[in-house]
Backbone as CSV, one residue per row, in Angstrom:
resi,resn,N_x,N_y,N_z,CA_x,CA_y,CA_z,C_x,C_y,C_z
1,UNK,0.848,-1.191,0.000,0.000,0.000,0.000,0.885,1.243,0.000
2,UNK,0.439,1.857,-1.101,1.391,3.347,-0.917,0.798,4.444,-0.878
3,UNK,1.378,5.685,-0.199,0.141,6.432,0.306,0.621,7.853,-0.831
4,UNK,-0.443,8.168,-0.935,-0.266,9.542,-2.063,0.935,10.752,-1.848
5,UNK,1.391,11.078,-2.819,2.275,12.065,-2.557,1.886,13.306,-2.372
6,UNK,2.415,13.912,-0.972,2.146,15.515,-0.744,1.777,16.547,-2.072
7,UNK,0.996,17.059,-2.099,1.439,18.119,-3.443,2.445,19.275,-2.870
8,UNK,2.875,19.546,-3.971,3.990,20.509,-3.618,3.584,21.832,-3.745
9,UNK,4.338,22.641,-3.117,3.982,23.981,-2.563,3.342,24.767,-4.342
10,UNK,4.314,24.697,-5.336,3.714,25.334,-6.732,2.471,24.523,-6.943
11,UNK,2.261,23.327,-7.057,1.627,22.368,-7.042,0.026,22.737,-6.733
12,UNK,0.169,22.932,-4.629,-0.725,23.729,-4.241,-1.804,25.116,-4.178
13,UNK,-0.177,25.828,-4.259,-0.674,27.237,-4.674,-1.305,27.601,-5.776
14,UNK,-1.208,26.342,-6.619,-2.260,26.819,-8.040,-3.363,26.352,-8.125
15,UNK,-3.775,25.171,-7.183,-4.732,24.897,-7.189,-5.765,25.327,-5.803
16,UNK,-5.266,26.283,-5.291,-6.178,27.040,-4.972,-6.623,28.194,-5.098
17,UNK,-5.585,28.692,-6.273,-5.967,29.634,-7.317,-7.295,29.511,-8.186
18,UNK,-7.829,28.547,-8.070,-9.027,27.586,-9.145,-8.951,27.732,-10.252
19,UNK,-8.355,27.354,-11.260,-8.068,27.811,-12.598,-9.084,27.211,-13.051
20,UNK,-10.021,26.635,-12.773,-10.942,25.708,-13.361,-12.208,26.780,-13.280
21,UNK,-12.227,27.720,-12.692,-13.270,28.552,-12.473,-12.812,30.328,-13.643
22,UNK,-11.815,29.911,-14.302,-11.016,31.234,-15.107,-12.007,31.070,-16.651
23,UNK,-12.594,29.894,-16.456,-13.572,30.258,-17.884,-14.378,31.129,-18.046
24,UNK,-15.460,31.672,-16.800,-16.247,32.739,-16.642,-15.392,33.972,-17.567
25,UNK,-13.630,33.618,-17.465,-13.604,35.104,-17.838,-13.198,35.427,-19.352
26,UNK,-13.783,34.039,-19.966,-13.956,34.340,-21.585,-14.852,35.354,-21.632
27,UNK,-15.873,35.824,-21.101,-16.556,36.370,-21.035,-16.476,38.178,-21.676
28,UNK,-15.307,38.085,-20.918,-14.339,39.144,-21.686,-13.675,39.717,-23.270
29,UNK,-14.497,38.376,-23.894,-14.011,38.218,-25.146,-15.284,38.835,-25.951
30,UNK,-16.363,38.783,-25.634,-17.363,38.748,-26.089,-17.606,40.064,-26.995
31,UNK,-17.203,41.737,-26.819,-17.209,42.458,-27.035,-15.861,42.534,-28.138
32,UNK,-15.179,41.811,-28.054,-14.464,41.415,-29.304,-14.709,41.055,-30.062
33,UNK,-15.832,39.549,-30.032,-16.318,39.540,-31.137,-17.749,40.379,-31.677
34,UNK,-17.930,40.780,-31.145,-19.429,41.550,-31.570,-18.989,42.523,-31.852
35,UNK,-17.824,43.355,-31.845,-17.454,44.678,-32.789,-16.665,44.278,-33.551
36,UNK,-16.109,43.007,-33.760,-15.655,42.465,-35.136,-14.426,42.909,-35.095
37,UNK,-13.621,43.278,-33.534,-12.032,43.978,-33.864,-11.337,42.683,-33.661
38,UNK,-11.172,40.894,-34.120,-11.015,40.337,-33.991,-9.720,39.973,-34.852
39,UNK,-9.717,41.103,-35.610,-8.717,41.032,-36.873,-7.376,42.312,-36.334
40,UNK,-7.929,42.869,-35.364,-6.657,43.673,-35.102,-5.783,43.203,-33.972
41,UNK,-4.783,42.670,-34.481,-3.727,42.469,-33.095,-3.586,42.733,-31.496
42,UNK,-3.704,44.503,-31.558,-3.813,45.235,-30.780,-4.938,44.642,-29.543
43,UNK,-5.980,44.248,-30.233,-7.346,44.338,-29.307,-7.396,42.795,-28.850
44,UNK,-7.016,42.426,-29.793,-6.470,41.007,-29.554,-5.682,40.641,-27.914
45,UNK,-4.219,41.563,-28.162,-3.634,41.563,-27.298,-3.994,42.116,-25.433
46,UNK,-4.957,43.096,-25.877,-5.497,43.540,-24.529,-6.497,42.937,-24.146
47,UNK,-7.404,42.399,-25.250,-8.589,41.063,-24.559,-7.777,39.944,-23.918
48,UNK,-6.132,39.219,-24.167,-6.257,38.467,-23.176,-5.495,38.959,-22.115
49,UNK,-4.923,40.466,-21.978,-4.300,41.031,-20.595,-5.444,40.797,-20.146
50,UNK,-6.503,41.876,-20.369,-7.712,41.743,-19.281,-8.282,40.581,-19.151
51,UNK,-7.975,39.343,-19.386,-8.381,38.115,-19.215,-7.027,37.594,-18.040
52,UNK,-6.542,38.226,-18.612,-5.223,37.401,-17.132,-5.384,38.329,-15.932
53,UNK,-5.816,39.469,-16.230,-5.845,40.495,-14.815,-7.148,40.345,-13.787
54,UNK,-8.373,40.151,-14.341,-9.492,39.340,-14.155,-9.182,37.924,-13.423
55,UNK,-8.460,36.914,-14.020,-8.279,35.795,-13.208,-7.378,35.633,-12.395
56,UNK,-6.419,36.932,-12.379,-5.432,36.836,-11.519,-6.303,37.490,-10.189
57,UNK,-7.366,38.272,-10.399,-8.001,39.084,-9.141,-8.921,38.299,-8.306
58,UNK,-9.130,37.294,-9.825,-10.460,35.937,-8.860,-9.374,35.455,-8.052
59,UNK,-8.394,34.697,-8.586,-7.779,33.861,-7.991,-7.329,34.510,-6.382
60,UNK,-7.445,35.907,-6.410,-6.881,36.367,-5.109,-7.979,36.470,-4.244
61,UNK,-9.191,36.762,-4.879,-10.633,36.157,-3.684,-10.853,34.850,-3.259
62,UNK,-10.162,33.828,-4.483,-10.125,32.585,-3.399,-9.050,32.227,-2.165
63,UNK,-8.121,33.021,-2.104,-6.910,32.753,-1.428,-8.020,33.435,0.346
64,UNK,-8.797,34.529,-0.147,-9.004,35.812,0.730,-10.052,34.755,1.183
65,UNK,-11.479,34.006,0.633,-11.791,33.189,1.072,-11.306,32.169,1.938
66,UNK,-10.504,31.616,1.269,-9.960,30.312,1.862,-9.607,30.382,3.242
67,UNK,-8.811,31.488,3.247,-8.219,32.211,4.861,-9.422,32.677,5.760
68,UNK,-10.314,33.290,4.736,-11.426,33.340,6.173,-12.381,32.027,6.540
69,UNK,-12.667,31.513,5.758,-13.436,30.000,6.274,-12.391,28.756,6.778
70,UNK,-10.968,29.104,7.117,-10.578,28.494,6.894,-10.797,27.242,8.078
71,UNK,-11.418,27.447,9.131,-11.760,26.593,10.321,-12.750,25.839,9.633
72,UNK,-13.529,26.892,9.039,-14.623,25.974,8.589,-14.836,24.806,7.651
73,UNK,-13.749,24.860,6.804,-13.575,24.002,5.754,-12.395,22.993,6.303
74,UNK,-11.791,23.221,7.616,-11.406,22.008,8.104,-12.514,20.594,8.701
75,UNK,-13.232,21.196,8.991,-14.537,20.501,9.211,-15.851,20.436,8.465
76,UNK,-15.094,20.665,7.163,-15.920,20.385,6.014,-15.630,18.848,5.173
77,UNK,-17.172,18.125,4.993,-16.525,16.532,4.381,-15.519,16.916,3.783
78,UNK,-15.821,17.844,2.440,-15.113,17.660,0.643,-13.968,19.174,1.141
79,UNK,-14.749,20.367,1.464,-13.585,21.355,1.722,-12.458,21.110,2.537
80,UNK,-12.467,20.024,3.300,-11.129,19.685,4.587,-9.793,19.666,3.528
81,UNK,-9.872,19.128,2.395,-8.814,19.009,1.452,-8.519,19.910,0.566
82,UNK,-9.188,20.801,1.203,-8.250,22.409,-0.357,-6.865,22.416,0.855
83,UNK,-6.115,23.048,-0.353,-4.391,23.238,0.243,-4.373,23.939,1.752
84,UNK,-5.099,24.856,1.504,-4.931,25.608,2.992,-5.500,25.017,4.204
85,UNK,-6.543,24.602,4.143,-8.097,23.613,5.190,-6.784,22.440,5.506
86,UNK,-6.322,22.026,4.472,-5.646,20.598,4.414,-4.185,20.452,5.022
87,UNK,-3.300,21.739,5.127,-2.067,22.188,5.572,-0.927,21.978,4.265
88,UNK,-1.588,21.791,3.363,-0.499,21.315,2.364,0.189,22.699,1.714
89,UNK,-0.490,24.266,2.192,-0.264,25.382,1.404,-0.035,26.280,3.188
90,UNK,0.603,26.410,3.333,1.073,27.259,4.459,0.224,28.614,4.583
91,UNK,-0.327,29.164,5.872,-1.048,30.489,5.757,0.015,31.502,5.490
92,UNK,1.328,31.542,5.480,1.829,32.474,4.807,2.097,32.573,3.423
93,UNK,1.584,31.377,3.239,1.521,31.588,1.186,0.250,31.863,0.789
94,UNK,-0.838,31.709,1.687,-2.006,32.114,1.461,-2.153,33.303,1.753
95,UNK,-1.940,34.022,2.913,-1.408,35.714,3.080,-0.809,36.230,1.388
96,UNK,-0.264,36.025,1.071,1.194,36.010,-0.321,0.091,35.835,-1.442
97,UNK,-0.253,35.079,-1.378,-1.541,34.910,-3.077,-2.753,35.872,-2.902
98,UNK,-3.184,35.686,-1.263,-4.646,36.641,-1.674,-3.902,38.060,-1.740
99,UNK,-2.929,38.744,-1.346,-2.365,40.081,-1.619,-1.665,40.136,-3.077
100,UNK,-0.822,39.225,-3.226,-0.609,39.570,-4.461,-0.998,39.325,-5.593
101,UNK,-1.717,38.209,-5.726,-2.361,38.304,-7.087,-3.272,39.228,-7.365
102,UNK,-3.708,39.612,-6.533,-4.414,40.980,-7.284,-3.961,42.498,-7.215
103,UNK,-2.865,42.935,-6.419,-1.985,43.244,-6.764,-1.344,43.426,-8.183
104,UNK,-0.777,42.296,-8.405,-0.518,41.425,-9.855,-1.338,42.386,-10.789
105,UNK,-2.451,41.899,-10.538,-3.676,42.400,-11.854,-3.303,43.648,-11.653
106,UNK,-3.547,44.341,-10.952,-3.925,45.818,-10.829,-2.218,46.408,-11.705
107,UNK,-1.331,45.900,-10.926,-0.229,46.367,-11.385,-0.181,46.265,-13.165
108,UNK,-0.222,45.066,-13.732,-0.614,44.768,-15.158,-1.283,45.929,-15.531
109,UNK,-2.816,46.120,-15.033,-3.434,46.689,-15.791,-3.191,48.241,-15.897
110,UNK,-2.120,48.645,-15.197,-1.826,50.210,-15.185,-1.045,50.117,-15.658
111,UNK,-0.160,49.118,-16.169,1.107,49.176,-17.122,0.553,49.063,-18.448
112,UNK,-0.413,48.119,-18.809,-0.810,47.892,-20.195,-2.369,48.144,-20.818
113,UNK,-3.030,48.865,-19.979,-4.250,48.810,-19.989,-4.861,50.420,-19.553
114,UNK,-6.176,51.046,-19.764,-6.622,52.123,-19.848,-7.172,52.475,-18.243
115,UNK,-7.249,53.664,-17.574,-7.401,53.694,-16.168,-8.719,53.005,-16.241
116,UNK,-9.285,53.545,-17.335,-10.950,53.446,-17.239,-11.075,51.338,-16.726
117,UNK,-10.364,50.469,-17.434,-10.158,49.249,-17.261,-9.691,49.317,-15.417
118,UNK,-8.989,49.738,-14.918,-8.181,49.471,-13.649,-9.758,49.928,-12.887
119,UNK,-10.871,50.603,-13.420,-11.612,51.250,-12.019,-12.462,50.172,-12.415
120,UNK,-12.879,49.492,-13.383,-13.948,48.260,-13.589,-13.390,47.096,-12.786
121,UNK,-12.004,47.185,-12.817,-11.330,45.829,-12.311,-11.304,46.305,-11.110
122,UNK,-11.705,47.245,-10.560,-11.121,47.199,-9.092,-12.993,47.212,-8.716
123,UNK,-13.740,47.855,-8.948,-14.790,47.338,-8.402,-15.278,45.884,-8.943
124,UNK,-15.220,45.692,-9.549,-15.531,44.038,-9.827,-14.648,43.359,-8.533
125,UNK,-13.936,43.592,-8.118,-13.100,42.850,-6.871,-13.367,43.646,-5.263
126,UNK,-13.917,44.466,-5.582,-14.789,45.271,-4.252,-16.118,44.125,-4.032
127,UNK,-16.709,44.205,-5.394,-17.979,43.497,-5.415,-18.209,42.126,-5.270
128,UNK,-17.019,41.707,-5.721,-16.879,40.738,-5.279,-16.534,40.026,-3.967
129,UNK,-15.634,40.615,-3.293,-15.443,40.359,-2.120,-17.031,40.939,-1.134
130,UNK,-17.773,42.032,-1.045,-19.010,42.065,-1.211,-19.825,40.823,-0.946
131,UNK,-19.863,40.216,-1.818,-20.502,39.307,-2.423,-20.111,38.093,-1.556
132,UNK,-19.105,37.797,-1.418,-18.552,36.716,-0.365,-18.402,36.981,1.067
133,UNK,-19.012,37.983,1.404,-18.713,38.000,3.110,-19.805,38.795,3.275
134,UNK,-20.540,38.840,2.878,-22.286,39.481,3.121,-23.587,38.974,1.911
135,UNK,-23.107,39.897,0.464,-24.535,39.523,-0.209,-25.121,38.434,-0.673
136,UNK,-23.969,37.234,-0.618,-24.422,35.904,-1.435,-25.193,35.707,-0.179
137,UNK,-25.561,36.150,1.120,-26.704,35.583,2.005,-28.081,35.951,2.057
138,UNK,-28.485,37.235,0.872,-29.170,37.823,0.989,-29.937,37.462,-0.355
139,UNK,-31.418,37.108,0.393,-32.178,36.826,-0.733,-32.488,38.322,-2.136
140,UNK,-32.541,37.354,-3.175,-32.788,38.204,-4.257,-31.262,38.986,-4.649
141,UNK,-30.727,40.000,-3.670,-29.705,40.636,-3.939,-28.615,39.982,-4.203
142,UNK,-28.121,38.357,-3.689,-27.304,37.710,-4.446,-27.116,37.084,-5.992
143,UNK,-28.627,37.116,-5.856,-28.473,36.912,-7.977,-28.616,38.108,-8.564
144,UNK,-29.005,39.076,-8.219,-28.700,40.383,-8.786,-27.201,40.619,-8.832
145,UNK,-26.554,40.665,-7.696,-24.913,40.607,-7.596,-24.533,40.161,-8.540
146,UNK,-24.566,38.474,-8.389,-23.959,37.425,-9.762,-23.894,37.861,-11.039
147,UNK,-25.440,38.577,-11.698,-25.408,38.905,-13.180,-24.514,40.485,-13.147
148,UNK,-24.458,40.848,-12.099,-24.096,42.187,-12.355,-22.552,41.786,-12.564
149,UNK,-21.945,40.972,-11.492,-20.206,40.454,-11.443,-19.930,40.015,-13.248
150,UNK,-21.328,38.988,-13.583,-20.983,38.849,-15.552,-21.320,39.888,-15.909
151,UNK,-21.614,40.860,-16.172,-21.448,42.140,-16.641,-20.392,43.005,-16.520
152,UNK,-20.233,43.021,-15.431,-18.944,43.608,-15.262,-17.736,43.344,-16.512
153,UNK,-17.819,41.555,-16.438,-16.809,40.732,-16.937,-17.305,41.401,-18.666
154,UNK,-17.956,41.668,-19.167,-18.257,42.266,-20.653,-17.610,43.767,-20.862
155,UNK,-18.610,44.143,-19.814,-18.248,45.854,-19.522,-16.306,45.782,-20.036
156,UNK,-15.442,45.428,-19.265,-14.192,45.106,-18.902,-13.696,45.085,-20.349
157,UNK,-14.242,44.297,-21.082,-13.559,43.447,-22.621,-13.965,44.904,-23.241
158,UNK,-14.917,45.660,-23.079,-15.197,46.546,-24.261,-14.544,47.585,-23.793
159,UNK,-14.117,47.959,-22.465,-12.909,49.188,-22.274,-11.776,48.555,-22.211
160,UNK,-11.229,47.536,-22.436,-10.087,46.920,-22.426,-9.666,47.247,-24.429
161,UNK,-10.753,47.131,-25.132,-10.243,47.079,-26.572,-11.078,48.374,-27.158
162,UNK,-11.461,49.238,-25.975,-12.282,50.729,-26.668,-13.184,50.422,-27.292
163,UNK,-14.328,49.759,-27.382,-15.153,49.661,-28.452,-16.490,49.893,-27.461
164,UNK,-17.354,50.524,-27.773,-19.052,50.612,-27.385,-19.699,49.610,-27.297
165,UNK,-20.314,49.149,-26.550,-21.772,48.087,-26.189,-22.841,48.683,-26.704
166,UNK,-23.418,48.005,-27.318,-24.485,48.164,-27.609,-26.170,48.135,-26.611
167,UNK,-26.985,49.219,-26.723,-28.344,48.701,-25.920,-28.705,47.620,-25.947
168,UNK,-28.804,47.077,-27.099,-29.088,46.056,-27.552,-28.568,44.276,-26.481
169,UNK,-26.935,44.466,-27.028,-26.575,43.904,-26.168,-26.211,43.905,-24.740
170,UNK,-26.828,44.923,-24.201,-26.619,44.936,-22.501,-27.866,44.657,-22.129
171,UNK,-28.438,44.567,-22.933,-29.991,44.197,-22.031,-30.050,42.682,-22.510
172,UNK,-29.807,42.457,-23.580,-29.987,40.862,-23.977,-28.868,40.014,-22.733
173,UNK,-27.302,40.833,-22.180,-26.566,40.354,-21.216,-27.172,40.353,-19.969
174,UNK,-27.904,41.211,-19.516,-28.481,41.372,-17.906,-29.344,40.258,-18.065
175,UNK,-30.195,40.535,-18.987,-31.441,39.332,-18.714,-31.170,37.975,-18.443
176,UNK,-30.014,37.777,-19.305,-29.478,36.034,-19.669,-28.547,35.760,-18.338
177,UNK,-27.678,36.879,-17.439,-26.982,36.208,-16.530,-27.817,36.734,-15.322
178,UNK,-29.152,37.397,-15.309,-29.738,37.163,-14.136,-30.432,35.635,-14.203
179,UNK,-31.226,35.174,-15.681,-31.420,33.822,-15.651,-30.795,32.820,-15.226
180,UNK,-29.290,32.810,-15.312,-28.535,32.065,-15.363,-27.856,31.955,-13.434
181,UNK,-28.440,33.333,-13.077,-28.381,33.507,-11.348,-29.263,32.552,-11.014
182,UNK,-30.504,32.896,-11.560,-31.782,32.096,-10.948,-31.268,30.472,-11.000
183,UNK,-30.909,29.958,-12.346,-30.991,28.769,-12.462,-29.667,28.207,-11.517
184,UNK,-28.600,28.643,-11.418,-27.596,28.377,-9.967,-28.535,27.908,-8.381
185,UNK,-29.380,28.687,-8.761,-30.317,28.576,-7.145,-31.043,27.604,-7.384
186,UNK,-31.616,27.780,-8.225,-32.550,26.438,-8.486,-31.923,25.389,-8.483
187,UNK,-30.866,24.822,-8.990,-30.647,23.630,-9.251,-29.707,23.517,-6.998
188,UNK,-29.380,24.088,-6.890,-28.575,24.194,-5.468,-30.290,23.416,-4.625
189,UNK,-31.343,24.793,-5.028,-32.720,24.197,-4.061,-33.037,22.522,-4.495
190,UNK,-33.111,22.050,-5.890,-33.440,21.008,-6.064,-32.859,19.570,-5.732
191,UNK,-31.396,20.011,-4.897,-30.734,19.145,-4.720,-30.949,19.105,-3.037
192,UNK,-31.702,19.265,-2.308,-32.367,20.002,-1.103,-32.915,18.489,-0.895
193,UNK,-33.363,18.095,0.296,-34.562,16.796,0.721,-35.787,17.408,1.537
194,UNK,-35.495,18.395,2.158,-36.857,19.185,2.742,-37.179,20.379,2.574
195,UNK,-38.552,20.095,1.953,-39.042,21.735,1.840,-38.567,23.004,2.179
196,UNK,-38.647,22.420,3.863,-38.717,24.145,4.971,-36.632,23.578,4.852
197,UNK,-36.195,22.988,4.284,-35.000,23.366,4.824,-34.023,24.799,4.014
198,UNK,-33.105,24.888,4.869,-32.397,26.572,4.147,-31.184,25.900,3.883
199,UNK,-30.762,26.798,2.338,-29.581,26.397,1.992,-28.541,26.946,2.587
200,UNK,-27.733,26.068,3.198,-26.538,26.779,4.082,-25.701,27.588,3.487
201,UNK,-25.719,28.828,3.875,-25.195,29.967,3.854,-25.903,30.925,2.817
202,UNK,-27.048,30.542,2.689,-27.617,31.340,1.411,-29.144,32.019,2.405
203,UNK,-29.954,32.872,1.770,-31.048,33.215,2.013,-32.252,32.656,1.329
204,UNK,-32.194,31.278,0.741,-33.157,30.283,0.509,-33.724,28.982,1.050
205,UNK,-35.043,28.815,1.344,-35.470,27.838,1.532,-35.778,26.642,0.328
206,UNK,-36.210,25.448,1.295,-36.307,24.630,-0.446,-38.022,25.077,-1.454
207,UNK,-38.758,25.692,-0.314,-40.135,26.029,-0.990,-39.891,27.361,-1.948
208,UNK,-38.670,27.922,-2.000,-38.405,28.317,-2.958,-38.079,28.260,-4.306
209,UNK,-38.195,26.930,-4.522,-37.909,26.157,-5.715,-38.525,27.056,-6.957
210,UNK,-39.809,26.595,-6.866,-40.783,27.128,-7.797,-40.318,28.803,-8.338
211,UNK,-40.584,29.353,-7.471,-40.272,30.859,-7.765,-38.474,30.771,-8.401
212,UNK,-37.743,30.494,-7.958,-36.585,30.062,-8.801,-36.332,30.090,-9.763
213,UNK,-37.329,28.633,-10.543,-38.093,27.858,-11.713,-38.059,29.250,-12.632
214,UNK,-39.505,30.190,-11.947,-40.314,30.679,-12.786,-39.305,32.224,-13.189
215,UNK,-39.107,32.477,-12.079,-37.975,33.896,-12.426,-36.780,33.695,-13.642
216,UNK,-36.027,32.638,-13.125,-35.435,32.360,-14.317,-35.720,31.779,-16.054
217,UNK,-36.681,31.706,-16.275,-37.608,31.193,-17.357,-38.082,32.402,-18.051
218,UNK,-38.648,33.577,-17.207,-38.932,35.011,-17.095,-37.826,35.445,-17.816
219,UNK,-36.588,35.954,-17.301,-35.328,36.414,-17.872,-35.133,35.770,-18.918
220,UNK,-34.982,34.507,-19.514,-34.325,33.655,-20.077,-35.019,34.297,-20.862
221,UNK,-36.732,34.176,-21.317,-37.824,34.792,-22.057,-37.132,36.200,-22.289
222,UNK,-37.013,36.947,-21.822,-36.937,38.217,-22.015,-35.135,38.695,-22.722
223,UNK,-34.380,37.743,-22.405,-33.353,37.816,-23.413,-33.194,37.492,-24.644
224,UNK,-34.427,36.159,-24.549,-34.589,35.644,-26.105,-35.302,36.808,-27.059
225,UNK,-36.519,38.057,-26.423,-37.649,38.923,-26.878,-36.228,40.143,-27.199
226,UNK,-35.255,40.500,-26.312,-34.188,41.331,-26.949,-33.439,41.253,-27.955
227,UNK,-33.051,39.838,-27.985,-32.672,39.420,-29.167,-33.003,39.364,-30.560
228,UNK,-33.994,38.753,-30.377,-35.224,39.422,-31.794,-35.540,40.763,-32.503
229,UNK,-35.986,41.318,-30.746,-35.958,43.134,-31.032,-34.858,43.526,-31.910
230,UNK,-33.413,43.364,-31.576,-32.060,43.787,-32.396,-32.468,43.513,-33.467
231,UNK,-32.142,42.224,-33.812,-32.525,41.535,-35.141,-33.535,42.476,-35.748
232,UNK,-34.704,42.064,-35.257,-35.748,43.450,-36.064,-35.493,45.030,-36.646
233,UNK,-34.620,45.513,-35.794,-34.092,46.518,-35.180,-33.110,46.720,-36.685
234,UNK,-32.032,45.868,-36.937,-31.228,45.587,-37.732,-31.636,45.730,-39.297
235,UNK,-32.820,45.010,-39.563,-32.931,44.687,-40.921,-34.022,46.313,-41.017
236,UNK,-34.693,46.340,-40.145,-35.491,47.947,-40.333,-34.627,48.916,-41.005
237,UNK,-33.628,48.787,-40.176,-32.218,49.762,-40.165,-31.934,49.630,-41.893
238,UNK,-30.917,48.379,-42.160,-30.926,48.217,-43.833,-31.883,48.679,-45.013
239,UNK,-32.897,48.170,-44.420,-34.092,48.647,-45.416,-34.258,49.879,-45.727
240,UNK,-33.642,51.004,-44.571,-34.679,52.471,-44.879,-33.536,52.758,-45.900
């Protein structure tokens, strides 16, 4: 019988960076392709700074997390084994990642990037932290948070490469990642065994299901009715 090998300190420290959670920040790309600057180098090049400055700032809310729950996730079944809960990542390297990686970002983005980018990135990481030590407990205002944090992540890509958002597309974006809030909750409530029970650490019960259901179905509806609108919007436009 042989027993698993320690992970090692680089090893650790990256995986509680969550790189597995850095896809959200394609998200950033999006305004690249919808103004079609996909062909210029330039914009190219600053869609993926602000994609590394973005995940370098998440990665420093999980470090900032990790350190504050960190009792708690020792006496967690599945959390006892992140690097820090687990002892495999020392609290002074966890001190060291949640300060500097975002740090990191910020520094990046004033070297290669527009102020207007450094004040989106710095409240997106206000709000976020926000969000983790108060609003994700608060009914309603935590899925409002969520779609607003993916917005942000758009907002970001289109002052990162100068280009305008469209009405069009900011309302077709709010609608689809408040849906996409709702449906996070929902599927969290449906995995629930009693009604009256509350999801730990959240401001939902399981008889909240339904309303969940229906809110997000609502949005989802109403991003698909924006979408169209453009479209409509579009060919009106050609025609006159």
């Amino acid at each position: 019988m042989s027993l698993a090998a320690e992970p090692t300190l680089p090893t650790a420290f990256f995986r509680t960076m969550r790189p597995q959670h850095w896809a959200k920040n394609f998200l950033l790309f999006v305004p690249l392709l919808t103004a079609h600057a996909y062909q210029s180098a330039d914009a190219i090049a600053h869609a993926w700074l602000a994609f590394v400055c973005f995940s370098l700032c998440a990665s420093g809310g999980y470090f900032i997390n990790d350190l504050w729950d960190l009792e708690a996730d020792r006496n967690h079944a599945i959390k006892r084994h992140r690097p820090l809960a687990s002892g495999a990542l020392s609290i002074g390297a966890g001190v060291a990642g949640a300060i500097g990686l975002p740090a990191a970002a910020l520094a990046l983005a004033a070297l290669f990037l527009s102020p207007a980018f450094i004040a989106v990135l710095a409240l997106y990481f206000a709000l976020t932290m926000l969000y983790s030590f108060y609003l994700k407990r608060v009914f309603t205002a935590d899925v409002l948070t969520l779609s607003v944090l993916y917005m942000l992540r758009v907002l970001a890509g289109a002052v990162a490469i100068q280009v305008y958002l469209s009405s069009w597309l900011l309302g077709f974006c709010i609608f689809l990642f408040i849906s996409l809030a709702y449906l996070k909750r929902f599927i969290e409530l449906r995995k629930m065994d009693g009604a009256g029970e509350k999801v730990m650490g959240r401001g939902y019960f399981g008889t909240d299901t339904d309303s969940m259901f229906m809110l997000g179905v609502a949005n989802a509806t109403a991003s698909v009715l924006v979408s169209r609108c453009s479209s409509a919007a579009r060919k009106c436009n050609r025609n006159i």
